[in-house]
C-alpha positions in Angstrom: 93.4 182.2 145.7 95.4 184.0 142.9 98.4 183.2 141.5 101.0 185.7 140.6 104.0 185.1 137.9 106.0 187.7 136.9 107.3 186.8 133.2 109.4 189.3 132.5 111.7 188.8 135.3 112.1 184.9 134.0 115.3 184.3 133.0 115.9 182.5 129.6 117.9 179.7 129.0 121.0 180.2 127.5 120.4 178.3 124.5 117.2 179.9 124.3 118.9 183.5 123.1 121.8 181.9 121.2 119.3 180.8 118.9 117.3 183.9 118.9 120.3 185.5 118.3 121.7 182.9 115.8 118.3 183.3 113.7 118.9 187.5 113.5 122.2 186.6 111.9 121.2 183.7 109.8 122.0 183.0 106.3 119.2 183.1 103.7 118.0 179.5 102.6 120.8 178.5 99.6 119.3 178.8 96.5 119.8 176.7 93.8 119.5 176.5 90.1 118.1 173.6 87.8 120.6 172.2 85.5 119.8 171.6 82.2 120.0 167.6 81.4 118.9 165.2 79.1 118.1 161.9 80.3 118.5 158.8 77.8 117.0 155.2 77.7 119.1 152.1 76.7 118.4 148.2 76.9 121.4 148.7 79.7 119.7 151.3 82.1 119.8 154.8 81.8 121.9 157.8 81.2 122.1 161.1 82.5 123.8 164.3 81.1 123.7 167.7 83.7 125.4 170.9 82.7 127.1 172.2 85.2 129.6 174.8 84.5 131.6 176.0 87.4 131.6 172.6 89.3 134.7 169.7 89.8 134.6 166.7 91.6 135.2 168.0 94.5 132.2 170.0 94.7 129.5 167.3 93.8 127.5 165.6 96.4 125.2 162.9 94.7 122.8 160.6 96.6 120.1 158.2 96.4 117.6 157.7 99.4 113.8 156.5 99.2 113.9 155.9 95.5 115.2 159.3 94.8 118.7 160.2 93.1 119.9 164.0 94.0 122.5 165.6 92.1 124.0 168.8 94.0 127.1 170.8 92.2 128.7 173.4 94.6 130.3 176.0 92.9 133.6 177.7 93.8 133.3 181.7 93.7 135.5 183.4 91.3 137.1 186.9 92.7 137.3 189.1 89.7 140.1 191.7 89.6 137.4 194.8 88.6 134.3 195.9 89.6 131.3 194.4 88.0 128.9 196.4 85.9 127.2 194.0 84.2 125.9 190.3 85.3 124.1 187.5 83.9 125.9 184.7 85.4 124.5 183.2 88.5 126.6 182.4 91.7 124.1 180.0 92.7 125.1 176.2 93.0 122.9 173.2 91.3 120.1 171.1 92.0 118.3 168.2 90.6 115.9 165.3 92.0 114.8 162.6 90.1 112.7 159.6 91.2 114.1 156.6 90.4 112.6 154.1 88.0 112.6 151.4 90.5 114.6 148.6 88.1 117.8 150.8 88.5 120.7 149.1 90.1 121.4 151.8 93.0 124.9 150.0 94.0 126.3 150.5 90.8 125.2 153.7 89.8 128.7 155.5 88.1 129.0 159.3 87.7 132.1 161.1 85.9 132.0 165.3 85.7 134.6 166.4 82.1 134.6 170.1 80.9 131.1 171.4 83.4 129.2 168.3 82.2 127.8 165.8 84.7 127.6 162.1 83.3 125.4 159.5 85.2 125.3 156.0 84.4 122.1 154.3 85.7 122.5 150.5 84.9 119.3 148.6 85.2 119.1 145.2 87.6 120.2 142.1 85.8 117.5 140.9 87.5 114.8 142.6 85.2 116.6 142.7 82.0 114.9 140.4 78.9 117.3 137.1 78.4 116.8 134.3 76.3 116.0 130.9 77.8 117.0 128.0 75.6 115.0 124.9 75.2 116.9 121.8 75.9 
């Protein structure tokens, strides 16, 4: 006994061709660019300093999941009043990941953006910094 099914005559779900459709018109995967940073050591914890020109407050996002801390700066577009002839600068908004040393306090992690320049302040767990124990 043979079985017959016509295919073509199927109709598709709905969703099924929104999201065919959706995918034709789809934005390109964001790019991003790696800020430059330098990352410092103190008995305290640690310090982090991200350039990020073009970014406020308003467009940071900063996390910390699984042991990882992840710095994102959205950028606001700038119209200019001419027609460019020449560029260098990048629209392109900022991303950094760092894996956490696992000492780092995550609940009091403090972060404070001034003139393009990220600042992160990573204090380390009282728990594991050295004390002295006096001898009674």
């Amino acid at each position: 006994m043979e079985k017959n099914m016509n295919v073509a005559d199927q109709k598709q779900p709905e969703s099924a061709a929104l999201t065919r459709q959706d995918q034709q018109h789809q934005k390109p995967p964001a790019q991003y660019v790696i800020p430059f940073a330098d990352v410092e050591s103190t008995k305290d914890g640690y310090t982090v300093r991200a350039e990020m020109p073009g970014v406020d407050k308003s467009g940071l996002e900063i996390t910390v999941n699984n042991g990882e801390l992840t710095i994102l700066g959205h950028r606001h577009p700038q119209e200019s009043p001419g027609e460019p002839i020449y560029r260098e600068m990048r629209p392109n908004d900022f991303r950094r990941v760092y894996e956490l040393d696992p000492a780092v306090d995550t609940a009091r992690i403090s972060a404070r953006i001034d003139h393009g320049v990220l600042t992160l302040t990573l204090p380390k767990a009282e728990s594991v910094k050295p004390r002295k124990i006096t001898v009674d």
